[in-house]
LUMFISE-622052 format. One line per 4 residues: number of its first residue (from 1); for each residue y, z, x of N, C-alpha, C. Coordinates in steps of 0.2 Angstrom, whole numbers, plus 5000, padded with zeros to 4 digits. Example, Ala and Ser with C-alpha at 12.3 -4.5 7.8 and 13.67 -1.06 7.14 Angstrom:
1 = 4972 5039 5066 4978 5039 5062 4984 5039 5066 ~ 4989 5035 5064 4995 5036 5068 5000 5039 5064
This chain:
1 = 5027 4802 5010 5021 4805 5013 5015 4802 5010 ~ 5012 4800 5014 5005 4797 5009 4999 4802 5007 ~ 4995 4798 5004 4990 4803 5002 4986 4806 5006 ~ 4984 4804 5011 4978 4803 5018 4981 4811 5021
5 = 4990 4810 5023 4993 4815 5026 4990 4822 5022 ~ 4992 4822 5016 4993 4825 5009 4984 4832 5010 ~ 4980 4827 5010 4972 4828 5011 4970 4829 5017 ~ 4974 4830 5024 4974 4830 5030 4976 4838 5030
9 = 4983 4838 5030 4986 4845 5026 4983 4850 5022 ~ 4979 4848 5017 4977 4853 5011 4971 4856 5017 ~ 4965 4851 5022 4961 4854 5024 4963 4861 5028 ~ 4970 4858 5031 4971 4863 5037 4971 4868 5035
13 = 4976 4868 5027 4975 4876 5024 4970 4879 5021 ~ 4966 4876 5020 4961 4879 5018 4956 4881 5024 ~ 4954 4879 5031 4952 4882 5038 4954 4889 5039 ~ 4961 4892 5037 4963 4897 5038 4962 4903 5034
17 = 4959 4908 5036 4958 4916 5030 4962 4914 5025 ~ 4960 4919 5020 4964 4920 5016 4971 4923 5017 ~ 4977 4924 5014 4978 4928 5016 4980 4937 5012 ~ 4975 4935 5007 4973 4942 5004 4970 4946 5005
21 = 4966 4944 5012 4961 4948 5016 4962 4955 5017 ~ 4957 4961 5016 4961 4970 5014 4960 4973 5022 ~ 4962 4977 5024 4960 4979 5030 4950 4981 5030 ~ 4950 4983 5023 4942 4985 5024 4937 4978 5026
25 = 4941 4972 5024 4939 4963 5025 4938 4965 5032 ~ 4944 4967 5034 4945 4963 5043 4938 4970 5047 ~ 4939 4977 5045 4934 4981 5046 4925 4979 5049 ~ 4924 4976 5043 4918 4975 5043 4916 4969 5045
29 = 4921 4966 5046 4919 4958 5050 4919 4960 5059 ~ 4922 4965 5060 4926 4967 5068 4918 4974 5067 ~ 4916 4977 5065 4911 4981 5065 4904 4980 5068 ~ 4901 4975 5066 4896 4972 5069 4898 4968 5076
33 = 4903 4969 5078 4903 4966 5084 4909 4970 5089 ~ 4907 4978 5088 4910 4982 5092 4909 4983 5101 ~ 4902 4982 5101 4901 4982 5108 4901 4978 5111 ~ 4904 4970 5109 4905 4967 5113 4912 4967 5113
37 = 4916 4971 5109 4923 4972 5111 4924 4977 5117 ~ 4921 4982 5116 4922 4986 5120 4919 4983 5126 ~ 4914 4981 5128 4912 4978 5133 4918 4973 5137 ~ 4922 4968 5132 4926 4965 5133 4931 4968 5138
41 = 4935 4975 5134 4940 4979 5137 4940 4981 5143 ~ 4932 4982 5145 4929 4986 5150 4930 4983 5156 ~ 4927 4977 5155 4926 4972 5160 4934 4969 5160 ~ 4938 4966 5158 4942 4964 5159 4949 4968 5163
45 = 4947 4976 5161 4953 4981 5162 4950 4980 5171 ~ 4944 4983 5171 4942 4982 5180 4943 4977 5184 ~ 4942 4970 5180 4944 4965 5185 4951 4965 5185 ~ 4956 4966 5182 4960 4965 5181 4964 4972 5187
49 = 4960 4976 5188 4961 4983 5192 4960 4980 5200 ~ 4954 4977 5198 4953 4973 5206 4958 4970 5210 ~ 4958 4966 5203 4966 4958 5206 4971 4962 5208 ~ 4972 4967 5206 4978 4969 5208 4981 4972 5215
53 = 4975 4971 5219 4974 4975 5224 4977 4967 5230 ~ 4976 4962 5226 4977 4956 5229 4986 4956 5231 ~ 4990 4960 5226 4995 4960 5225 4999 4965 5231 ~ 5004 4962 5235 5005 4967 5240 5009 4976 5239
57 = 5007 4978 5242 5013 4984 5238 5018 4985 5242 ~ 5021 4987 5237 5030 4988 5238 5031 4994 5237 ~ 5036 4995 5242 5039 5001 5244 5048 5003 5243 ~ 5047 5007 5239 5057 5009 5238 5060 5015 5241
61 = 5063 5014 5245 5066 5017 5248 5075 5019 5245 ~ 5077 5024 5245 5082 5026 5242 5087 5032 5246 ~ 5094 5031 5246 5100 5034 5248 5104 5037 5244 ~ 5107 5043 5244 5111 5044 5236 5119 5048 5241
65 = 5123 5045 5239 5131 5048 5243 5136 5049 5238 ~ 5138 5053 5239 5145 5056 5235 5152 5050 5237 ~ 5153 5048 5232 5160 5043 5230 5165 5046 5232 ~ 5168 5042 5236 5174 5046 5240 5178 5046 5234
69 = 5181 5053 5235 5188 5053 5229 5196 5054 5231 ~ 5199 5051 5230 5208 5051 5233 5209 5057 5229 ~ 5211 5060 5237 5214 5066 5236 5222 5068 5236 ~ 5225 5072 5233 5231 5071 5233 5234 5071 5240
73 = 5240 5065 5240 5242 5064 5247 5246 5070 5250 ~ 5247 5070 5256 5252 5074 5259 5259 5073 5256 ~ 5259 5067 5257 5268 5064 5255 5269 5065 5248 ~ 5266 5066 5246 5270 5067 5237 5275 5069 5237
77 = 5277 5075 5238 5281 5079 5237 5288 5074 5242 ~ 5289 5073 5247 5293 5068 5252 5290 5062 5245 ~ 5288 5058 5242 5287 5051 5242 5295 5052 5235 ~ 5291 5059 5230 5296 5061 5226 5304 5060 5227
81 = 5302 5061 5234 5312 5063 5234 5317 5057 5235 ~ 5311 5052 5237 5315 5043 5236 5309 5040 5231 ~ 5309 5043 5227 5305 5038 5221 5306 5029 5220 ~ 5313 5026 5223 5311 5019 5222 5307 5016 5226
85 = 5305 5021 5231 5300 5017 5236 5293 5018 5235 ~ 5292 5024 5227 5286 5025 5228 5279 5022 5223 ~ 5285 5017 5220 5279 5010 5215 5280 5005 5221 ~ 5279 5005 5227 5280 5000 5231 5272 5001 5234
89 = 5268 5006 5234 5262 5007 5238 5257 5006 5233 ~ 5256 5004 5225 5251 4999 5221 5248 5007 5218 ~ 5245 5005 5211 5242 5009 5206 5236 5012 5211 ~ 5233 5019 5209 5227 5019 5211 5220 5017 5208
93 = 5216 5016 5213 5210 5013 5209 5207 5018 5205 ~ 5205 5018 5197 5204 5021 5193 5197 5023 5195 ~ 5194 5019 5195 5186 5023 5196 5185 5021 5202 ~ 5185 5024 5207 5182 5023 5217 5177 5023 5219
97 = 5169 5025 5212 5164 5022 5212 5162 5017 5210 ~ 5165 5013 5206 5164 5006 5204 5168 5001 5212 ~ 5174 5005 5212 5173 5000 5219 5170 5000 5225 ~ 5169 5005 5227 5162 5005 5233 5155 5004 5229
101 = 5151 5003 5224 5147 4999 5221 5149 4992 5223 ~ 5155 4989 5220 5155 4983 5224 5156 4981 5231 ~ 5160 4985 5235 5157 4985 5241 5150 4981 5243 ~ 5147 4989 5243 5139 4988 5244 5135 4984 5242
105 = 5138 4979 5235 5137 4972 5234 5139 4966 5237 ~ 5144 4965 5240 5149 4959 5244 5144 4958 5248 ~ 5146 4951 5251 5142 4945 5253 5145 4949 5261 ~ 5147 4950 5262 5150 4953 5270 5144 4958 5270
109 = 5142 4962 5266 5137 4968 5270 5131 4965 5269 ~ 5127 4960 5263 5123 4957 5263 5122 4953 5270 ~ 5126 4948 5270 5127 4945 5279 5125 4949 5284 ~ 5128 4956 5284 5126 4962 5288 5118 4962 5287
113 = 5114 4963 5284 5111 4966 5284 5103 4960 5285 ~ 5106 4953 5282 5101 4947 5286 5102 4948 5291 ~ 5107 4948 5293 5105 4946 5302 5104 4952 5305 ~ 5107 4958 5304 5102 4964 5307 5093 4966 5307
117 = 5092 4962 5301 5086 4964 5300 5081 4956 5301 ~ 5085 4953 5302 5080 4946 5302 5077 4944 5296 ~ 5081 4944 5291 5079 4944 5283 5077 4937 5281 ~ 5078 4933 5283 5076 4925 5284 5071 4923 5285
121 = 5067 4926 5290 5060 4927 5293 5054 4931 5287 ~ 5059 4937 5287 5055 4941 5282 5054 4938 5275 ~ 5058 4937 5271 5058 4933 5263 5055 4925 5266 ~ 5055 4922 5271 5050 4915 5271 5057 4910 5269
125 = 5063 4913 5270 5067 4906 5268 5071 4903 5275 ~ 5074 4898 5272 5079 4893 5278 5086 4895 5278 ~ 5088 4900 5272 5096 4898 5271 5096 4906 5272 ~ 5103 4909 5276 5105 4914 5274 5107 4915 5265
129 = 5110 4909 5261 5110 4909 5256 5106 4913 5250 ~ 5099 4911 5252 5091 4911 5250 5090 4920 5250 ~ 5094 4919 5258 5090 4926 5261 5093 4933 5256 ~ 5103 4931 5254 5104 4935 5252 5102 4937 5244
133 = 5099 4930 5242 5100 4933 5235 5093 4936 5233 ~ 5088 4934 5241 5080 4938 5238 5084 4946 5240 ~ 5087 4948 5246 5090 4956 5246 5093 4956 5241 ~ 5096 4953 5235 5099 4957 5231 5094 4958 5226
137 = 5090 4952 5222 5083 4955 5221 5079 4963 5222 ~ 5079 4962 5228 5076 4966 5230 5080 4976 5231 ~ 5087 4973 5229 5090 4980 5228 5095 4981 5222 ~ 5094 4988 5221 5098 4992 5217 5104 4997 5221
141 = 5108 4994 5217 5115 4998 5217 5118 5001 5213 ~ 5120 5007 5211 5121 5010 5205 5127 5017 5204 ~ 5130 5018 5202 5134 5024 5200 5134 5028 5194 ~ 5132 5035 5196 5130 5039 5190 5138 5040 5185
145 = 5135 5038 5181 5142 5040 5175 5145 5047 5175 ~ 5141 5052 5176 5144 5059 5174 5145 5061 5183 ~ 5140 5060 5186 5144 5065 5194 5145 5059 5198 ~ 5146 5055 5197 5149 5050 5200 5146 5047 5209
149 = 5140 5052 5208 5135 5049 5214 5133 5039 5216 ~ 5134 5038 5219 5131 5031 5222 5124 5033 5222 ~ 5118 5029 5222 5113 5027 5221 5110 5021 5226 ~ 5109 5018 5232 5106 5013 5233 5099 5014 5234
153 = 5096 5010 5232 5087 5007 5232 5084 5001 5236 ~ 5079 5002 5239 5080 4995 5241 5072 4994 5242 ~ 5067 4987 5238 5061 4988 5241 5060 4984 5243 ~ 5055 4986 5248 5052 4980 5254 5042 4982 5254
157 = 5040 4978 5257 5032 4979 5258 5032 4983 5264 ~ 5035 4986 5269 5037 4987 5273 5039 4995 5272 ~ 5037 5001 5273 5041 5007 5272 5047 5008 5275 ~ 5044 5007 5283 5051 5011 5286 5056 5004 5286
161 = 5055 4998 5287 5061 4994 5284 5065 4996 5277 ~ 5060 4998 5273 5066 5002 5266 5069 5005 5268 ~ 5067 5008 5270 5070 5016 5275 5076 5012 5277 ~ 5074 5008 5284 5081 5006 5287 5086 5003 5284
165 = 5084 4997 5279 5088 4995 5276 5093 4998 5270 ~ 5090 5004 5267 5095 5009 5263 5099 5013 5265 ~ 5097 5016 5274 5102 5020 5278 5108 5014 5281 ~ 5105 5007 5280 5112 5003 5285 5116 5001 5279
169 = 5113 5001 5273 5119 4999 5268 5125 5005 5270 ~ 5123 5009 5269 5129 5015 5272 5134 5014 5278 ~ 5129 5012 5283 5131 5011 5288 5137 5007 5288 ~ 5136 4999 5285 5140 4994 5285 5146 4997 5281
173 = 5143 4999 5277 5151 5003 5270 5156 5006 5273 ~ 5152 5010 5279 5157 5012 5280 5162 5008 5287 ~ 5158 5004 5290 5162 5001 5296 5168 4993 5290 ~ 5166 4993 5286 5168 4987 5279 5175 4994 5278
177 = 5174 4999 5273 5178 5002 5271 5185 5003 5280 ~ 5183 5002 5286 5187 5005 5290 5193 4999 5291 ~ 5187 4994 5288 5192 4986 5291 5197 4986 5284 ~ 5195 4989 5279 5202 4988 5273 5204 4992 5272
181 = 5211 4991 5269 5216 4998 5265 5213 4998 5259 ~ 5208 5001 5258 5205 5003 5252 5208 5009 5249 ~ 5211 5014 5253 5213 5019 5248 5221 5019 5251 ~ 5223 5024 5244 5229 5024 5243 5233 5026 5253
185 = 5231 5030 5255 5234 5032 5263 5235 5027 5265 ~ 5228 5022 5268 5229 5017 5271 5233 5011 5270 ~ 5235 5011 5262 5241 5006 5261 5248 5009 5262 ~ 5249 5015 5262 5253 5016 5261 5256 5019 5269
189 = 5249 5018 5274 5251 5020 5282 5254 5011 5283 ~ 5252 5006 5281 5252 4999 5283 5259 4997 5281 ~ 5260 4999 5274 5267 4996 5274 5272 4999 5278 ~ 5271 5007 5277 5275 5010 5281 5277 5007 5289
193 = 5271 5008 5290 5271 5006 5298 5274 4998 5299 ~ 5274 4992 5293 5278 4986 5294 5286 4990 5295 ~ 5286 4992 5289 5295 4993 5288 5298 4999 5294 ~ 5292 5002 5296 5296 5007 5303 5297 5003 5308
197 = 5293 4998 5310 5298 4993 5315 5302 4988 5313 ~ 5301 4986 5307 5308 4982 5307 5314 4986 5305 ~ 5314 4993 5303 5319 4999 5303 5322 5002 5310 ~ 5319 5000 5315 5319 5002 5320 5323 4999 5327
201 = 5323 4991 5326 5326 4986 5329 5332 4989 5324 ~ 5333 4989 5317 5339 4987 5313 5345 4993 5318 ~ 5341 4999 5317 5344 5005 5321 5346 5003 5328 ~ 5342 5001 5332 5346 5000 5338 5351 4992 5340
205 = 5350 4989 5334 5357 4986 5333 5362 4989 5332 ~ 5362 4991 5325 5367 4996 5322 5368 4998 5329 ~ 5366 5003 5332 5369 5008 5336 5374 5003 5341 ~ 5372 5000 5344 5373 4994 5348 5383 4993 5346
209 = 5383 4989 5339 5386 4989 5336 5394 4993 5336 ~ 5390 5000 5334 5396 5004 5333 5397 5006 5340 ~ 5395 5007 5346 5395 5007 5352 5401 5002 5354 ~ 5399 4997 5353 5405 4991 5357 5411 4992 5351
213 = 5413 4993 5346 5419 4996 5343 5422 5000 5345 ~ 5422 5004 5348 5426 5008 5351 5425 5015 5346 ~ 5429 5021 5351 5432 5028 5347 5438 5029 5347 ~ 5442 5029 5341 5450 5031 5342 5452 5036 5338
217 = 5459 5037 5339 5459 5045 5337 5461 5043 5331 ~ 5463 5037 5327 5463 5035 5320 5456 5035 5317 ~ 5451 5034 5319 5444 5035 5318 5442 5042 5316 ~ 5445 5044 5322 5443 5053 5321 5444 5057 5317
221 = 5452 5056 5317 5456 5057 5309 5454 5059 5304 ~ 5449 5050 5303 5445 5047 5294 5442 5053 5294 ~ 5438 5056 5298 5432 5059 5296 5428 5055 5293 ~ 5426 5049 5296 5420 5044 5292 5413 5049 5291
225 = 5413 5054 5291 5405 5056 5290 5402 5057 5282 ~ 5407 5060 5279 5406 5059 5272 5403 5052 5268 ~ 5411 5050 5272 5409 5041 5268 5404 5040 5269 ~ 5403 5039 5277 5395 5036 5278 5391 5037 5277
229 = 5390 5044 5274 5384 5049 5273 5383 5045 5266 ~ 5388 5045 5261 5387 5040 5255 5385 5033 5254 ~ 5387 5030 5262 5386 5023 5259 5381 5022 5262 ~ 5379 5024 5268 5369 5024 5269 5365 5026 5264
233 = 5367 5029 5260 5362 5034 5254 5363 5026 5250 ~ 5369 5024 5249 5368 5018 5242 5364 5012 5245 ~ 5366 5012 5251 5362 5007 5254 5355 5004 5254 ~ 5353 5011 5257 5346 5012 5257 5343 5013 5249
237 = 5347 5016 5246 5343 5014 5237 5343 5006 5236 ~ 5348 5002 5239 5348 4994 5237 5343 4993 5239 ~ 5341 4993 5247 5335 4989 5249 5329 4993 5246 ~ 5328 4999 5244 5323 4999 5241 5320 4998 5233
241 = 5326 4996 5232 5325 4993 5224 5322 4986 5225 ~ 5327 4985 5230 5323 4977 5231 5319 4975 5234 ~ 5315 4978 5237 5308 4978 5238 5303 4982 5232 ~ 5305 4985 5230 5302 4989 5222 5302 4980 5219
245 = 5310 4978 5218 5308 4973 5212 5303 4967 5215 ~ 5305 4966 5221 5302 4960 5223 5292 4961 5223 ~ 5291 4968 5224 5282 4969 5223 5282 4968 5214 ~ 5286 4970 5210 5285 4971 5203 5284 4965 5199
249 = 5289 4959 5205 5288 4952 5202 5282 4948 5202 ~ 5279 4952 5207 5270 4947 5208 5264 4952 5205 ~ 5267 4956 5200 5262 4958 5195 5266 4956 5190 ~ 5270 4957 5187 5273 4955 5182 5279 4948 5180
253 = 5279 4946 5173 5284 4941 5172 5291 4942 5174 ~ 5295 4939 5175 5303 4940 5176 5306 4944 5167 ~ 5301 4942 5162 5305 4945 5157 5302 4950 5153 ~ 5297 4955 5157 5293 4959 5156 5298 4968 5158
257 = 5298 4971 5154 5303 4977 5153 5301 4982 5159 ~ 5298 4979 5163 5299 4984 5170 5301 4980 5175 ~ 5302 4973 5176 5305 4968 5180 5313 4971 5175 ~ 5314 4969 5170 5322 4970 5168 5324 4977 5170
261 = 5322 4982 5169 5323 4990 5171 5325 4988 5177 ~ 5319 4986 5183 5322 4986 5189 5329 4984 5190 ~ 5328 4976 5188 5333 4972 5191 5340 4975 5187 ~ 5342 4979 5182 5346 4982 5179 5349 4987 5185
265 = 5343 4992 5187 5346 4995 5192 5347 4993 5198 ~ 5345 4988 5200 5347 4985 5208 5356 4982 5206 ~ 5355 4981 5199 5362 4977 5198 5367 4981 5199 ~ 5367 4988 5196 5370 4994 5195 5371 4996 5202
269 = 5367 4997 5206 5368 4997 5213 5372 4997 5218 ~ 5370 4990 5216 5374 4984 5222 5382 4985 5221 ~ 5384 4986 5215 5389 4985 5212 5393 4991 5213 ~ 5391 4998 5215 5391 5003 5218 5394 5000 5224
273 = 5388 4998 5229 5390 4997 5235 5395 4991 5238 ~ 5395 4985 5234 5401 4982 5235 5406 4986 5234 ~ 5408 4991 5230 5416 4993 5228 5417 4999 5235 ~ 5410 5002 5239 5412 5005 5245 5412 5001 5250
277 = 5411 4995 5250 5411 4990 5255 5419 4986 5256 ~ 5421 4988 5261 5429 4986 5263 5430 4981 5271 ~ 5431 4974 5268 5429 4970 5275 5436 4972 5278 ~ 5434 4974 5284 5442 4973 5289 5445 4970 5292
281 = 5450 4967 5294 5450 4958 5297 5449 4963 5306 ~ 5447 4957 5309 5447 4957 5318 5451 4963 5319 ~ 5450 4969 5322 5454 4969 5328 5457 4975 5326 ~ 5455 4977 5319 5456 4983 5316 5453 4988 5318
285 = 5457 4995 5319 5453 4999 5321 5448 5002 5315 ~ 5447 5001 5308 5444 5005 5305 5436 4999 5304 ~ 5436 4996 5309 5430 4992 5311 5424 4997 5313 ~ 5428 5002 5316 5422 5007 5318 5420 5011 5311
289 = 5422 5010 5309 5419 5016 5300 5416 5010 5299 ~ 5418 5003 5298 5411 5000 5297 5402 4999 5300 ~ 5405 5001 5305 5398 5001 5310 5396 5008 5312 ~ 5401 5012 5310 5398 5020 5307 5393 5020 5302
293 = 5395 5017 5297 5394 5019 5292 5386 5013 5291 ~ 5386 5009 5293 5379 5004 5294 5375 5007 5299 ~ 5377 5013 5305 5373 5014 5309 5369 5020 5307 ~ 5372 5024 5301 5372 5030 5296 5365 5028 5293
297 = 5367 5022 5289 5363 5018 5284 5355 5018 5289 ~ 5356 5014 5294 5350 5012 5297 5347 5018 5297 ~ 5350 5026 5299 5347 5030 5304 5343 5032 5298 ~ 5347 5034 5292 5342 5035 5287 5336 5034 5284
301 = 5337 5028 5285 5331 5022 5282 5325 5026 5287 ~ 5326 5024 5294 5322 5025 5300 5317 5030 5299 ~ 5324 5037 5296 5319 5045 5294 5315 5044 5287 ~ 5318 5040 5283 5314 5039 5279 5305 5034 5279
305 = 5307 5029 5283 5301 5027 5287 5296 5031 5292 ~ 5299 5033 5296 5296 5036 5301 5293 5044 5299 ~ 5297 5048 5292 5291 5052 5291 5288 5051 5286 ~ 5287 5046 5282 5282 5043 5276 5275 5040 5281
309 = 5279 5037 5286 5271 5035 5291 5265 5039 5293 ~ 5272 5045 5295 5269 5053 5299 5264 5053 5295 ~ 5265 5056 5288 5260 5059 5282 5256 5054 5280 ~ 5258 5046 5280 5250 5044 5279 5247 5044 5284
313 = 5248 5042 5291 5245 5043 5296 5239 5051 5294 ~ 5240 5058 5292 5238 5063 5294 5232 5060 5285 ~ 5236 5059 5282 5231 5058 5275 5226 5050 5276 ~ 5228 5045 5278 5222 5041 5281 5218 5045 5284
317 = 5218 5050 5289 5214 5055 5295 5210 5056 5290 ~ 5212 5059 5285 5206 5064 5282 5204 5061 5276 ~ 5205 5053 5274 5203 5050 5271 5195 5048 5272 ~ 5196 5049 5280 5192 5046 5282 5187 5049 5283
321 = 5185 5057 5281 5180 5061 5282 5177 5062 5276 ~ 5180 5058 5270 5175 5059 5263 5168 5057 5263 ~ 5164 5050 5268 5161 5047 5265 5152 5053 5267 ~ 5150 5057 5261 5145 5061 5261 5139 5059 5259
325 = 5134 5057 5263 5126 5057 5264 5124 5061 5257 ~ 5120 5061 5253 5117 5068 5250 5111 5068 5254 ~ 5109 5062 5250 5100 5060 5254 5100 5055 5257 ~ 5098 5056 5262 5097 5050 5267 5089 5046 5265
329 = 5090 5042 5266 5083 5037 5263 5079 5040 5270 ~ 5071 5041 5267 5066 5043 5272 5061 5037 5273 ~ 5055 5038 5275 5050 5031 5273 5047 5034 5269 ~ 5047 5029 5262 5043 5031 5258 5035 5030 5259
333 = 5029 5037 5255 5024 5037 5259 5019 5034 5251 ~ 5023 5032 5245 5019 5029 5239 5023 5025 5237 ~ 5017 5021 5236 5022 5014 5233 5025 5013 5227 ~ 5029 5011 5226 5033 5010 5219 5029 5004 5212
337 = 5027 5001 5216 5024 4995 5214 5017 4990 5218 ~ 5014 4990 5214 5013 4986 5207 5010 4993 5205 ~ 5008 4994 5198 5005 4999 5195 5000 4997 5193 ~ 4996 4997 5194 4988 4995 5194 4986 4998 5187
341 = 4985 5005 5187 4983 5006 5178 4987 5003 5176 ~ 4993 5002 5173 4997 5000 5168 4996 4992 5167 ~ 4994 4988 5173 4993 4978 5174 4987 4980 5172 ~ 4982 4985 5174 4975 4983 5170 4974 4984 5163
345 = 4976 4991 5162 4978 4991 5154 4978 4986 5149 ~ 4987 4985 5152 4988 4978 5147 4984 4974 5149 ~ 4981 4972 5151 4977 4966 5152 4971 4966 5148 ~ 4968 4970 5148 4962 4971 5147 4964 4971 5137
349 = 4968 4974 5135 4971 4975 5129 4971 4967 5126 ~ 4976 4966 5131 4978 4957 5128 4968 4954 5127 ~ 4969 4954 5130 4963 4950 5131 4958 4953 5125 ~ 4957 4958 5125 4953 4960 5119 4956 4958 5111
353 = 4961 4959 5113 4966 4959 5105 4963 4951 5105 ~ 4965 4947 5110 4963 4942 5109 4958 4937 5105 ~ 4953 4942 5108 4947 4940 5107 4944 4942 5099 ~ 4947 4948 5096 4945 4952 5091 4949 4947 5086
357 = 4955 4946 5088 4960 4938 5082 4954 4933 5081 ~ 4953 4934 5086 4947 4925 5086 4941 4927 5082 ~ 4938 4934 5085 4932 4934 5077 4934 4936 5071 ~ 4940 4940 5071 4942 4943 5065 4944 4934 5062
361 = 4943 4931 5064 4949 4924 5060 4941 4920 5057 ~ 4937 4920 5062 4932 4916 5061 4926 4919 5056 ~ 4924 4926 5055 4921 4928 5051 4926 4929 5044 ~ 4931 4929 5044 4934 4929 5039 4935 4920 5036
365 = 4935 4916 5040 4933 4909 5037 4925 4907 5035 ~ 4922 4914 5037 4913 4913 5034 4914 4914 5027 ~ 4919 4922 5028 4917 4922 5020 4920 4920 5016
């Protein structure tokens, strides 16, 4: 460092107050120049009150709706009595207002509501891209922690488009919630209703089957109803384990102790039903207890699909009548913003403080 820099540096610090200066220093230097402070404040806070009328105002308009809550299903009590098939319908969602939150956020209602509203035009931009991330700017979405109410917000320069825009978020929520298995019913009406048709062909095979066998009086004799009544019960636990395992292996590892538990018991099972499984060659008459006894199997399956459907079918119904309005968004008649006292205030503050640093610095480098 040279000397010149050295002597460059000493001046700067010494330009600078002291820094022993006592509040009584800074007093009396700021005292004799009060009412050009106050002047300062005055004027500044007013223009600053004016400008702000340049500022458009904004209107919020606001909706508040009770979070649907999953109510106990019909079929509990039925789901209980074949529990292998009752981890096959997926955990329930723990909070249902965090996921309807995100709903009302997803780029699908957003879309919904540029193109109903012509939000592209409105926000000044080119891209529906643009359009949606000024609407999400422009809105609040929220879940009360303790009552679990929804909250949407939405502001615009425009009152009654707040208005419409925070009564069609609802709208769309709810036409978005109809198109998915969002709640427990609905997945469990969809599977159901997969496995009652392919359960239903299986049966009128089967039937088919035991029909072209014939009835003989050695048939009659067996009294196949027992057996049968046993080996459709084993059966139907097989398929259902293995559809339990086969859902349990796309959440979990193959070495993970609820994959092993499963595959434990389908193995125990099956092992069951291979030892009541007795193939008979052609031509034999106890062919009919085989097609008996597979068309026993099917029927059961059938009842167990076909009233599991029933009940979700009745529990979707009434799923469908939780989503409750509290407040409907109205057009708001005051604006939310800009706050004029508050932008004047601070303004007029800064600017003074400002000013009072710059004498305060400068009369304390006089003395």
């Amino acid at each position: 460092m040279t000397t010149s820099s050295l002597h460059r540096g000493q001046e700067l610090v010494n330009d600078f107050p002291s820094q022993g200066a006592s509040l009584g220093d800074c007093i009396n230097v700021l005292r004799p120049r009060w009412k050009l402070l106050v002047v300062t404040l005055a004027s500044t806070t007013g223009a600053a009150y004016g400008l702000t009328y340049l500022i458009p105002p904004t209107f919020t308009a606001r909706t508040v709706l009770i979070s649907p809550q999953q109510q106990q299903s019909s079929g509990a009590a039925a789901m209980a009595s074949i529990s292998a098939l009752s981890g096959l319908i997926g955990a329930n969602v723990k909070n249902q207002a965090d996921q309807y939150v995100a709903l009302l956020q997803s780029v699908s209602i957003a879309d919904k509501l540029v193109e109903r509203f012509k939000l592209r035009e409105v926000y000044d931009v080119d891209s529906a891209t643009d359009a949606r991330r000024d609407l999400r700017d422009n809105t609040r979405v929220f879940a009360g922690k303790k009552d679990g109410l929804i909250t949407v917000e939405v502001d615009d320069h425009d009152p009654k488009r707040a208005s419409d825009m925070a009564n069609a978020y609802i709208v769309e929520l709810q036409e978005l919630s109809a198109r998915l298995a969002i709640s427990e019913a609905k997945q469990r009406r969809v599977f159901f209703e997969e496995q009652l048709k392919g359960a239903r062909d299986s049966l009128i095979a089967a039937q088919q089957r035991m029909e072209a066998s014939g009835l003989t009086a050695t048939a009659i004799k067996a009294e196949p109803r027992a057996a049968a009544d046993a080996y459709a019960h084993t059966k139907a636990e097989v398929s259902s384990l293995e559809m339990r395992l086969a859902a349990s292996r796309r959440q979990y590892t193959e070495n993970s102790s609820v994959v092993q538990q499963q595959l434990a018991a389908l193995q125990s099972a099956q092992s069951q039903l291979r030892a009541m499984e007795k193939p008979s060659p052609p031509g034999d008459q106890t062919s009919y207890l085989s097609a008996y006894r597979e068309f026993k199997y099917q029927e059961a399956l059938f009842e167990i699909f076909s009233r599991q459907f029933e009940l979700a079918k009745l529990d979707e119904a009434r799923d469908g009548t939780t989503f409750q309005v509290v407040d409907a968004a109205t057009t708001p008649e005051k604006k939310s913003k800009p706050k004029r006292s508050i932008i004047a205030a601070i303004a007029g503050l800064l600017l003074t403080t400002a000013l009072a640093s710059r004498l305060l610095m400068t009369g304390l480098r006089q003395n």
